[in-house]
N, C-alpha and C positions, 0 to 999 in steps of 0.2 A: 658640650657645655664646659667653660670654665669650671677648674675646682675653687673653693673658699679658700681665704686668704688663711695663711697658717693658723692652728690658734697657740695658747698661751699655757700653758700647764703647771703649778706649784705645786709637787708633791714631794715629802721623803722619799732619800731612796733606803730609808732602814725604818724598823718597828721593832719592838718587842712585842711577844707574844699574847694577843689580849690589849694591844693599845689601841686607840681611837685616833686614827689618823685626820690632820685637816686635808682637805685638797679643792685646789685653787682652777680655778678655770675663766678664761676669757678668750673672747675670739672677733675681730673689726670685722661689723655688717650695719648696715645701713640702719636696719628692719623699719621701713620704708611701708606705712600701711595701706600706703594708693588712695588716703582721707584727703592727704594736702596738697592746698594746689600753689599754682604758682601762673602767671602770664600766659607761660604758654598753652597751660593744660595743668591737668592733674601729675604730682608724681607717682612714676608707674610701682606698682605695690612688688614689694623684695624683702620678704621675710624668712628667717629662718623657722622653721616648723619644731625640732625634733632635737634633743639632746638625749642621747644613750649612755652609759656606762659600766661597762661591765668588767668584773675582777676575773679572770680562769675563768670567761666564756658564758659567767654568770652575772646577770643585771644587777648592779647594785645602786643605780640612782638612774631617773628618766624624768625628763621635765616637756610636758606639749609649750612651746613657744608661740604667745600669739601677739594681737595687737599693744597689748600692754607691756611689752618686753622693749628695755630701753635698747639705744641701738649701742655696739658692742656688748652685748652679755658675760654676764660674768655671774662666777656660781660658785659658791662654798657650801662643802658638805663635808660629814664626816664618815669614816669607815671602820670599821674595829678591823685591825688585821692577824687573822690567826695562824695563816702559814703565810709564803713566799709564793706573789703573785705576783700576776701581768695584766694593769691595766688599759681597758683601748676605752677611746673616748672617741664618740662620732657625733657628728652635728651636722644634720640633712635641711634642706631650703625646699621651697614651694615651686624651684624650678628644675630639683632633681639632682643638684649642686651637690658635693658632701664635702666633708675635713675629718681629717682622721689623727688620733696621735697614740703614741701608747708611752708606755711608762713601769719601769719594774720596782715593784718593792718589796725586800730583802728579810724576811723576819726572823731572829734570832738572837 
């Protein structure tokens, strides 16, 4: 299977100790619910399922994706950062697809 198209990531790469970080997230999917149809037929359903996040190995945001997710997702959240991590972000599809990014940010 195809991987997902890149996605998009806005985060510092610095914090102070104890600060509340924003962090931006988007990533181009159809999410295609297989409800509409069109002449020929119905379009075939292609949704992303699954946003992960995790700092040093530990989850720190996770979102189930379903029919009501507009297509391209986009996610803001925040994080308090107390030491110098490494974030990965992964976003998995109903067809087994995935997209990965990571990201470091630097506390001090």
């Amino acid at each position: 299977m195809s991987a997902l198209q890149q996605p998009r990531i806005r985060i510092p790469r610095s914090a102070r100790p104890g600060e509340a970080i924003e962090i931006r997230t988007l990533i181009e999917h159809p999410m295609e619910s297989g409800i509409r149809g069109r002449s020929e037929g119905a379009v075939p359903r292609d949704m992303l399922n699954r946003l992960v996040v995790r700092l040093n190995g530990e989850t720190v945001f996770a979102a189930d994706l379903g029919n009501g997710t507009s297509a391209n997702p986009y996610h803001v959240f925040h994080v308090r950062m107390e030491r110098t991590g490494e974030f990965e972000f992964l976003w998995t599809d109903e067809r087994g697809r995935s997209a990965r990014a990571t990201a470091r940010v630097t506390v001090g």
